[in-house]
VODO-952328 format. One record per atom (N, C-alpha, C): y, x, z. Coordinates in steps of 0.1 Angstrom, whole numbers, plus 5000, padded with zeros to 4 digits. Layout:
<kevos>
YXZ
...
</kevos>
This chain:
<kevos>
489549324849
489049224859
490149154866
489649024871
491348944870
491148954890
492348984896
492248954908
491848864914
490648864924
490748694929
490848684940
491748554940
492148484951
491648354956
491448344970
490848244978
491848154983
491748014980
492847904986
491847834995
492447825006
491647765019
492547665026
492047475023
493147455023
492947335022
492647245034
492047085035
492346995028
493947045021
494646885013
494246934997
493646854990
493546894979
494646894967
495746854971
497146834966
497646964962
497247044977
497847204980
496947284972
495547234973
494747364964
494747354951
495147224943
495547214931
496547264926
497547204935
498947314931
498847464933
498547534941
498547644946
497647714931
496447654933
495747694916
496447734907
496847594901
497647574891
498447744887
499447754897
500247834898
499947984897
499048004904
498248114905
497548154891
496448054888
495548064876
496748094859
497948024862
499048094851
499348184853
499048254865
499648364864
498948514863
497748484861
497048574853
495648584871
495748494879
494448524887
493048394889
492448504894
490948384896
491248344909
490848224908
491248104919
489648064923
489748064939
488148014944
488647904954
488847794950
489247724963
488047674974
488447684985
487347584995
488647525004
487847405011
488747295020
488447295035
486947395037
487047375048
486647515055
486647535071
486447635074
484847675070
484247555072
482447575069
482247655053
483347595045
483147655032
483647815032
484847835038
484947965040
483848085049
483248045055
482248065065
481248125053
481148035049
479748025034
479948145025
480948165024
481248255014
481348395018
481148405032
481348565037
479748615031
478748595025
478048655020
478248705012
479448665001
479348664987
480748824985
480548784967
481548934970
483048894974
484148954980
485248924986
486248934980
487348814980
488148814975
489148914977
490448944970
491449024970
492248964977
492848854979
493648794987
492848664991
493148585000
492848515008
493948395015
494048305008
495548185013
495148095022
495148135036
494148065049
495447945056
494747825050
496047745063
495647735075
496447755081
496547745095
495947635106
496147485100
495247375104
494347315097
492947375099
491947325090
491047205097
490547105089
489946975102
488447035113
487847165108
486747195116
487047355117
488247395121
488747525124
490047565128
490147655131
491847715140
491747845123
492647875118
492847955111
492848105115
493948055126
493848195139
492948225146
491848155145
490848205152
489448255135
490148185126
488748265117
489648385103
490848405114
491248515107
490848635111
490248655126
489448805126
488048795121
487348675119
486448675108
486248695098
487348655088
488148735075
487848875078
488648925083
489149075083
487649165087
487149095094
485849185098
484249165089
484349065081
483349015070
483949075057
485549095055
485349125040
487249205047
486949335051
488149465059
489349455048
488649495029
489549505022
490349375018
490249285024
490749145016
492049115026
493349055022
494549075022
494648935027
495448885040
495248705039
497048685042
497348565038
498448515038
497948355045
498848355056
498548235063
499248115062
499347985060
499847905050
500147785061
501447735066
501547675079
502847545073
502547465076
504047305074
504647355090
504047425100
504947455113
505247575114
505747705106
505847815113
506947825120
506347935130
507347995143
507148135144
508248235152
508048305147
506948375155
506448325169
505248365179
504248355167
503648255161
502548205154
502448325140
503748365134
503848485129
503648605132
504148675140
503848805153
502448775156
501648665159
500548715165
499648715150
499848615143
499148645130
498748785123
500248845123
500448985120
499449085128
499149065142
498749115151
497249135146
497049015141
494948975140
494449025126
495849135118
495549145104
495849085094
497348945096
497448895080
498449005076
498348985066
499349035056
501148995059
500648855057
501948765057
501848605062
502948525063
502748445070
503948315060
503248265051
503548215042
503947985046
505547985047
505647815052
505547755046
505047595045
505047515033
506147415034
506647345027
506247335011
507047515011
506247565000
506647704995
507247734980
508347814977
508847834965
507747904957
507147854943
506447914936
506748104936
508048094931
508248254933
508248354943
508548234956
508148314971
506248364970
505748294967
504948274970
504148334963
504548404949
503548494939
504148634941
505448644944
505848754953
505148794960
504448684974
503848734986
502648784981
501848704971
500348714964
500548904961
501648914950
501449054938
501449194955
502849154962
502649224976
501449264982
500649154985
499549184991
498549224984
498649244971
497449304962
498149494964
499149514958
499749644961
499649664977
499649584987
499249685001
497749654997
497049604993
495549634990
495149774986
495749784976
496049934967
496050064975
496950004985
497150124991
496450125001
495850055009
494850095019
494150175011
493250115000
491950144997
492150314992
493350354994
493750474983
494350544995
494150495009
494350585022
493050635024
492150525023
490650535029
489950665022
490350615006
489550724996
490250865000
491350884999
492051005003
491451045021
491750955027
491151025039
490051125044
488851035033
487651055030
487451195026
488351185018
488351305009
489251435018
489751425024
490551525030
489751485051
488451505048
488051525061
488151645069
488951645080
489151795089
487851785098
487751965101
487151975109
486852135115
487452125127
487652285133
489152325131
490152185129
491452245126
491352265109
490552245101
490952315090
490652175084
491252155067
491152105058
490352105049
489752015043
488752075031
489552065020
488552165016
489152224998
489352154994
490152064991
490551944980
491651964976
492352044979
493552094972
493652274971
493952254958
493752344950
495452404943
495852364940
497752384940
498452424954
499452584945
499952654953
500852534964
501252404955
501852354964
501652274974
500252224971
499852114981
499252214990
498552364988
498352404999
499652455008
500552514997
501652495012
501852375019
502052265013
501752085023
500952175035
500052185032
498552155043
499252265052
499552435051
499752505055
501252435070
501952355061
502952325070
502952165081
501652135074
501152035082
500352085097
499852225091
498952245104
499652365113
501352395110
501952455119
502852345126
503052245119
503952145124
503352025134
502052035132
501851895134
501451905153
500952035160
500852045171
502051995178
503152005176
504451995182
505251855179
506251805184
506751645189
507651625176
508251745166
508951735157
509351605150
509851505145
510051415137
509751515124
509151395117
508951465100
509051345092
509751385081
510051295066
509251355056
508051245051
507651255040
508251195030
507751305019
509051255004
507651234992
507951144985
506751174973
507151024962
506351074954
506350924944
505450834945
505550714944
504650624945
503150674945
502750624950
500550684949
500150834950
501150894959
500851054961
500051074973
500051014981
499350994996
500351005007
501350955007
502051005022
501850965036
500650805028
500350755043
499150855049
498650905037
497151005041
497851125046
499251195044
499251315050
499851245066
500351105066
500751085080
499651105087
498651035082
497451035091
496851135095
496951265087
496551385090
496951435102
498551475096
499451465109
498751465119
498951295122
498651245138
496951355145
496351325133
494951335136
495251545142
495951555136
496151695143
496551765152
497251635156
498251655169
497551635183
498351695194
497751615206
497751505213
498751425201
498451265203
497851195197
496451255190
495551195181
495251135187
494751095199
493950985209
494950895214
495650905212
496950775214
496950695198
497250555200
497350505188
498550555177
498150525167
498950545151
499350395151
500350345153
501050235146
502150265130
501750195127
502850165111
502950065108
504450095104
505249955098
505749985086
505849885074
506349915062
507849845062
508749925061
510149865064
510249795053
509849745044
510249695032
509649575032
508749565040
507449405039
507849305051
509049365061
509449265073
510849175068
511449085068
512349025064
513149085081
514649035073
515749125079
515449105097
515248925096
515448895105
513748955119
512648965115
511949015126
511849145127
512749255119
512249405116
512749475131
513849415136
514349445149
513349405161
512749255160
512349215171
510449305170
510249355159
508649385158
508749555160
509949605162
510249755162
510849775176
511649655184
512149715195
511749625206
510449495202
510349415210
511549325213
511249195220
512249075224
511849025236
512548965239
512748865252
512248735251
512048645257
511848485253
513348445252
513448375245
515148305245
515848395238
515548525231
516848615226
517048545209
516548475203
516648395190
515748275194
516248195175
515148055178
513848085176
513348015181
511948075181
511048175190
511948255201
511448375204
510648285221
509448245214
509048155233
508348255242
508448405243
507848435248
507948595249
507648695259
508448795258
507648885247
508048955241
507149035232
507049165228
505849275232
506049395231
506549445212
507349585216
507549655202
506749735198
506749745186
505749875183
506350025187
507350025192
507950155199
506550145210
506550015221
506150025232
504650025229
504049915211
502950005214
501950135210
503050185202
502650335201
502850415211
503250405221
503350505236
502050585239
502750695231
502050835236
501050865226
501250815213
500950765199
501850865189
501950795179
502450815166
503350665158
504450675157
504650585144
505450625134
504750535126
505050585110
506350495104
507150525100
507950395096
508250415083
507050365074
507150385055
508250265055
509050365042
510050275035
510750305046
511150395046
512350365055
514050355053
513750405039
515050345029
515250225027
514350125033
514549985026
514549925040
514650005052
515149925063
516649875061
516849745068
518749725063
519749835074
520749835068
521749955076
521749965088
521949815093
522149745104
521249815119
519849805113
519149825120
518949995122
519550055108
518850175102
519850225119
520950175121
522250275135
521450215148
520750085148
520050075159
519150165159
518050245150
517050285155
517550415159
518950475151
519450625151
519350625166
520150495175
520550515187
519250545199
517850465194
516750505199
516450655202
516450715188
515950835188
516350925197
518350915192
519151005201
519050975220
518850865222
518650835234
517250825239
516150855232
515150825235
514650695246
515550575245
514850475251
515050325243
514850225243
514650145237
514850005243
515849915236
516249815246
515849665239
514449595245
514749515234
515449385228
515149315214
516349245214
516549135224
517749085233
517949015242
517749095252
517149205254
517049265271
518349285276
518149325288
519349385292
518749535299
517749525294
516849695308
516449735292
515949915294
515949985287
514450015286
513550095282
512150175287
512150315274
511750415283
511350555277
510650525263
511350585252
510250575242
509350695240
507650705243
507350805238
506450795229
507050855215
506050855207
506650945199
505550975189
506051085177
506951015167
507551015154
508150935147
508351005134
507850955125
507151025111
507450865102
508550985093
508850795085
508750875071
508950775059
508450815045
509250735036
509250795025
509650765014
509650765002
509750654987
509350734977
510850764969
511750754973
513150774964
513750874972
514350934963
514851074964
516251034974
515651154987
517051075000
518351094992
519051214982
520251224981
520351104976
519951014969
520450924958
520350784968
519650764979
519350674984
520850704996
520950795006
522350835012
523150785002
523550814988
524850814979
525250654980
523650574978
523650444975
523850344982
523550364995
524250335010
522450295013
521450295008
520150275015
519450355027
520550465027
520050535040
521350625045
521050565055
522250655069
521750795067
522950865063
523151045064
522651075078
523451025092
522751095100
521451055106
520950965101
519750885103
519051025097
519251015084
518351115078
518051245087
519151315089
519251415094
518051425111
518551305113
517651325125
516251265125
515651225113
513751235110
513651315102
513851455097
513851485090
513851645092
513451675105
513851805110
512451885102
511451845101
511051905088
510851825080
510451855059
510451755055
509051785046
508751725045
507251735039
507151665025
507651735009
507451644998
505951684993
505851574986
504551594978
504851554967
504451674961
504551644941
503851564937
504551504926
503751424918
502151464912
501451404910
499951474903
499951544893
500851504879
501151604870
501851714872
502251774881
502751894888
502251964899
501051934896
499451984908
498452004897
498452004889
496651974883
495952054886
495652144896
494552174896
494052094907
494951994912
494151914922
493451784913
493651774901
493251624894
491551644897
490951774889
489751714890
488651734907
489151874915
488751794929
488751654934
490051584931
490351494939
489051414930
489451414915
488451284905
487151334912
486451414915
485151434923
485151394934
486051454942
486051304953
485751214954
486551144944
486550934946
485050884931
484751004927
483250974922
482050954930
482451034939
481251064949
480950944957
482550914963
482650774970
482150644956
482450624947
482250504943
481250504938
480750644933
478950614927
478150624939
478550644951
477750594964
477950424966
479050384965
479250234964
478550184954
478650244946
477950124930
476750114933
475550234939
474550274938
473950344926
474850404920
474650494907
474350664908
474150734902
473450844901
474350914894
476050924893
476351014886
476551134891
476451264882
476351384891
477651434883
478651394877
480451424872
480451424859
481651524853
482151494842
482151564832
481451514819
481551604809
482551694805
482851814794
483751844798
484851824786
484551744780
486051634772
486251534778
485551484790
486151434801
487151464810
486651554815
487451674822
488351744818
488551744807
490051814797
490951724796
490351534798
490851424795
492151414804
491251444817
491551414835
492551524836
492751624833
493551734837
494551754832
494751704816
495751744807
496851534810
495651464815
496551344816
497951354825
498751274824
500651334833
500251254845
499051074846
499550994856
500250974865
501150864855
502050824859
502050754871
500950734875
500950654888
500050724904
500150854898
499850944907
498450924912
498150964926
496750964929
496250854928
496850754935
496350594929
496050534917
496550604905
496350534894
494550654890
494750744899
493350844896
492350794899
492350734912
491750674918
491150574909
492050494910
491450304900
490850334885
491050464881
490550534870
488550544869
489150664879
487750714882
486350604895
487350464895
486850424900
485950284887
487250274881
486850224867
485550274858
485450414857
484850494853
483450484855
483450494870
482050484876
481250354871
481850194871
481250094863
481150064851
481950164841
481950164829
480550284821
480450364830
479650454828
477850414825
477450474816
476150424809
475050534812
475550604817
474550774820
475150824828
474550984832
474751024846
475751124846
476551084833
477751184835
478951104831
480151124835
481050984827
481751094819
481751044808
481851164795
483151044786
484051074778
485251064770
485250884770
484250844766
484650704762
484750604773
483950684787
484050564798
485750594805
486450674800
487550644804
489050574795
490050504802
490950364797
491650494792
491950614796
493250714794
493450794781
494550814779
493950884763
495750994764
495351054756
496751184755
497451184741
496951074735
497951054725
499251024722
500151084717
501951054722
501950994713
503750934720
503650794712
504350784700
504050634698
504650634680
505950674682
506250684667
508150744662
509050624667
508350524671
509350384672
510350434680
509850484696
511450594704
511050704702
512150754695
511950914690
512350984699
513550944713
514251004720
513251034734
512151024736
511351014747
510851204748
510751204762
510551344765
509051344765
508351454765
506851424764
505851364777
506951374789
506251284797
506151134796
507151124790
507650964789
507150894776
506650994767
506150934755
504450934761
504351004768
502551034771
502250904783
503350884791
503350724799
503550604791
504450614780
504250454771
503250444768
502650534760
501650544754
500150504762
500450564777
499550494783
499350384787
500750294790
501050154790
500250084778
500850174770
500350074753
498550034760
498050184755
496550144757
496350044771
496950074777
496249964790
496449844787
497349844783
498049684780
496549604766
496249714762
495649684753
494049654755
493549724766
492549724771
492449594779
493549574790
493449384793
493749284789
494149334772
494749194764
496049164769
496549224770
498049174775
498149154792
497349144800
497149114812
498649244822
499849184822
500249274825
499649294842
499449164849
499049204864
498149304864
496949294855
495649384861
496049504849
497149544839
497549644838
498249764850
498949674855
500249714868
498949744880
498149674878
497249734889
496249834888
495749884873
494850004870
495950094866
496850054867
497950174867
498350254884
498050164891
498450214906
500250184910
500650064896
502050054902
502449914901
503649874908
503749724908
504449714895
504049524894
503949464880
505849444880
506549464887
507849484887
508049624879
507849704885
507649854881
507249884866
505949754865
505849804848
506549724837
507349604843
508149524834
509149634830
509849654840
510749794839
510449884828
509449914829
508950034821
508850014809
507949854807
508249804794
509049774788
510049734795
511849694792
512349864787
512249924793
512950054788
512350134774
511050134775
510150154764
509850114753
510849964754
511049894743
509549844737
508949824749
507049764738
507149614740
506649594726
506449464728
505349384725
505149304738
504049274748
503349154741
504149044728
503548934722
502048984714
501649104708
501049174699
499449154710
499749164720
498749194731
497749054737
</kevos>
């Protein structure tokens, strides 16, 4: 199924182009021109991304962007402006966009921002289901984990999490690290204070300072007005700072200095204020190699890090695969309105003996697949895309994890006709990520 995306967007110059561009690039295009037309469509089913300009002739953008967000929660909006500033940015951010997209725009900026906002899609919806799925109550966790190792996770989540400790989560892409943050919080005695998070990797160089330590009016161009940090507004809170290997250096010695001093100055101030909050940041590359590489300050590390919390990949858990796949069945055949009661058991041999490569996320988009593909009340061998066949002799040199991942590339690839986007996305990884993979795997993608 092809992603779709919403152009909203009075000049029809822009919705043609923008189309154009898009529709080559492997997405469904819904354009409307006016706010009334976008209005109209909140009945209908919701787009995946959402391209809202900012001055529409019978609307404020910024005013029908919490309409967006509260008519259709999962849809991702990028706001599309000939004036950005960076106040009109910051508050955008504030009401739920994604991003904050200037015109005229570079085609590549601009399908960058699109593939972005589908992968933070991903990962909400693969917080929500995991959340769901790991509901507490009485202090304790539900059985959904089943591996000696994720129950140690839980075991050191629920001695750690009472206390002010900084903790570094470690894992690979689609393991849950935003869902064990949240646990975290939820366990602590600052669960009733807000959870702020920021993805260090989604802010450009220039606002990651002024959105983390606050600004002054007059401290850069653009800054008209004074503006709180997310230091100041998680007070007495939690924040989470994912990707924190992909913050720049620069900033990585400004924040060290926070910590160690516990106050916070912001940019342009000249006065300080107490920071209090928890501080729980994440990653998915391995810190030695990221320290070696200069993406992360050694003593930075050392000081979020006082305990560290990894989470294995899913093929090094399985006895969590089919809990969790009962999980996100339960959730989505409640959504579909379907009646399935689980999985046959060459289904179930399917699900457990698979390596996915794209961890709980790609389980997820699986068994979520599954549920619409399914013809009866059990989803039995053929409603699923996965298969455990290794791969051909073409690379002979491949380990059996890596032959049992091409292999699953092949079929996917094969299942969308070549579609590498909506491959990269039933995989649970970005379409950067699977060019890569194709590049190294040596497949070739004209056949498809």
């Amino acid at each position: 199924m092809k992603a779709k995306i919403m152009v909203v967007d009075d000049a029809e110059g822009v919705r043609d182009l923008v189309g154009t561009i898009l529709q080559h690039a492997g997405y469904e295009v819904v354009p409307k021109a006016t706010a009334a037309e976008l209005v109209s469509a909140f009945g209908q089913t919701q787009p995946d991304v959402v391209l809202l300009d900012l001055g529409l002739p019978d609307g404020d953008g910024m005013e029908l962007l919490p309409q967006i967000k509260k008519q259709w929660p999962d849809t991702e909006v990028i706001m599309l402006t000939g004036n950005a500033t960076y106040d009109k940015a910051v508050e955008a951010t504030k009401l739920g966009a994604y991003h904050f997209q200037a015109k005229p725009f570079n085609q590549k900026i601009l399908l960058l921002s699109v593939e972005r906002a589908l992968e933070h899609r991903l990962l909400n919806q693969e917080t929500r289901s995991l959340r769901d799925a790991l509901v507490t109550t009485g202090g304790g966790t539900a059985r959904i984990f089943q591996s000696p190792a994720m129950k140690t996770v839980v075991r050191t989540i629920e001695r750690v999490a009472p206390s002010d400790v900084s903790i570094l989560i470690t894992g690979e892409s689609g393991t849950g690290k935003e869902v064990i943050a949240d646990l975290i919080h939820a366990l602590s005695p600052r669960s009733k204070g807000p959870l702020i998070k920021i993805n260090c990797a989604a802010l450009p160089r220039e606002l990651i300072e002024s959105e983390l330590f606050g600004s002054v009016k007059g401290a850069f161009t653009g800054a008209m007005a004074d503006r709180e940090g997310l230091f100041r507004q998680s007070e007495g809170g939690t924040l989470l700072l994912d990707e924190i290997s992909e913050m720049p250096v620069d900033t990585q010695s400004k924040l060290l200095r926070v910590l160690q001093e516990k106050e916070v100055r912001p940019v342009g101030g000249r006065s300080s204020y107490k920071a209090d909050c928890r501080i729980i940041a994440a990653t998915n590359r391995e810190t030695d190699d990221a320290i070696k590489s200069g993406k992360l300050r050694e003593d930075l590390f050392y000081r979020i890090s006082a305990i560290t919390v990894h989470l294995p990949p899913l093929r090094d858990r399985r006895e969590d695969i089919l809990p969790l796949a009962t999980a996100f069945l339960k959730r989505f055949d409640a959504q579909a309105g379907r009646n399935i009661s689980g999985f046959s058991p060459t289904a179930s041999e399917l699900l457990r003996s698979f390596d996915w490569p794209g961890n709980v996320r790609q389980l997820q988009n699986e068994i979520q697949r599954a549920v619409l593909m399914c013809d009866s009340d059990v989803v039995g061998e053929k409603d699923l895309s996965i298969t455990t066949a290794v791969a051909s002799a073409e690379v002979p040199d491949l380990t059996l994890m890596e032959a049992m991942e091409r292999n699953t590339i092949l079929q996917m690839l094969k299942d969308t006709h070549g579609n590498k986007l909506e491959t990269a996305k039933r995989l649970g990884i970005g379409r950067q990520t699977l060019y890569n993979k194709i590049k190294v795997y040596g497949i070739e993608t004209q056949s498809f």
